[in-house]
C-alpha positions in Angstrom: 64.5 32.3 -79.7 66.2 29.6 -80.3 67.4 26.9 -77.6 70.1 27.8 -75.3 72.7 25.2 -74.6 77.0 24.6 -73.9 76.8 22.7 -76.9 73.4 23.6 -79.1 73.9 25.6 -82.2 70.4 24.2 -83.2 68.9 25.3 -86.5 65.1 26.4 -86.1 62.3 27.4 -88.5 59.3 29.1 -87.2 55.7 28.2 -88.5 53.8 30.1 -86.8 54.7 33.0 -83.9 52.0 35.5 -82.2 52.3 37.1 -78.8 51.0 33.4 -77.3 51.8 30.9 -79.5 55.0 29.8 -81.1 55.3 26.7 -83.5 58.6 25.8 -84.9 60.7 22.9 -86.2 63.5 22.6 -84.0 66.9 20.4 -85.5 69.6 19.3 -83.5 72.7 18.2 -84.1 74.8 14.7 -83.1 74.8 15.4 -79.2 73.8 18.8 -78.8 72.0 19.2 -75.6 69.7 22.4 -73.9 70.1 24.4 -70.6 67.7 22.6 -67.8 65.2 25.2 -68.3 61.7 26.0 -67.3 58.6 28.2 -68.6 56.4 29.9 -66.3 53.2 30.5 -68.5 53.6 28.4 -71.6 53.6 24.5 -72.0 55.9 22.8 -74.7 54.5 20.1 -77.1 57.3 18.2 -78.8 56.3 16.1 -81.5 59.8 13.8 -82.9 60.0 14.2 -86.5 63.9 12.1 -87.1 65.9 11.0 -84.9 65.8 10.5 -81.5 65.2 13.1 -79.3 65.5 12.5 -75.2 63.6 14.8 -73.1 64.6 14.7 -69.9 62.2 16.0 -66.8 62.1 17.2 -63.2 60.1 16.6 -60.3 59.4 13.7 -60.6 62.9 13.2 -62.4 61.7 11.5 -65.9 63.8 10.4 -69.1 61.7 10.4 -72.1 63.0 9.1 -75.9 61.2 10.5 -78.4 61.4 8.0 -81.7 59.6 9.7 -85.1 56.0 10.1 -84.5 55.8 10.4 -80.6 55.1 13.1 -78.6 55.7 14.4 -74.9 53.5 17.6 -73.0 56.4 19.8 -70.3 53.4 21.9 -68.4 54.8 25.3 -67.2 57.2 25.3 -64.7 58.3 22.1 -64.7 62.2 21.7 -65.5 63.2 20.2 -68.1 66.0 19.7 -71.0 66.0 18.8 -74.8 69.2 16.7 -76.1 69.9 14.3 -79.5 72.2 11.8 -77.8 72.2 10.3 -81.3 75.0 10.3 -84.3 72.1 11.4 -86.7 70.7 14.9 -87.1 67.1 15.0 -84.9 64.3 17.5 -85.7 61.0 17.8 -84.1 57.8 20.2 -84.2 58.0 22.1 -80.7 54.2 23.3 -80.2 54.8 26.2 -77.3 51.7 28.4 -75.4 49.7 29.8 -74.5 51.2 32.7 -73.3 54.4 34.7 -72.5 57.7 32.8 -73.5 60.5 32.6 -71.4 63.3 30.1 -70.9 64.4 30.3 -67.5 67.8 28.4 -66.9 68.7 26.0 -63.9 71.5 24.7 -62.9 71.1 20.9 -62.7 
């Protein structure tokens, strides 16, 4: 389940995964950016742990920078996409439910 991406080969471990919840720590590396996607029962909580992660939103379009210690709430169904437009490696603490997962692509 990890995220889907031209250019992602992002390492992932899982915390915590039940049939609603998911909590993992997501790394990225130098540039790799996710499919616009979109979830249509769960809401994603990213929490930046290093690095700089940019999360970028839909409807009303919205460019978020995540710096170590901030966090951003994507409510379902809302488009969005996960990139590290840094040099560094970025990891953050993706906090996903409740509910079904899915990861619906768009094209953006």
């Amino acid at each position: 389940m990890g995220l889907k991406g031209n250019n992602v080969s992002s390492i992932e471990q899982v915390i915590i995964k039940t049939k609603d919840v998911s909590v993992r720590i997501i790394e990225l590396r130098s540039h790799e950016v996710a499919d616009w996607h979109y979830h249509t029962e769960i809401t994603d909580n990213m929490f930046c742990l290093t690095g700089n992660i940019t999360v970028r939103l839909k409807e009303p379009d919205e460019e978020l920078v995540l710096s170590p210690g901030r966090r951003c709430e994507v409510m379902k169904g809302r488009v969005h996409q996960v990139a590290n437009a840094g040099a560094d490696i970025a990891r953050y603490l993706l906090v996903q439910g409740v509910g079904n997962y899915d990861f619906n692509v768009v094209n953006s």
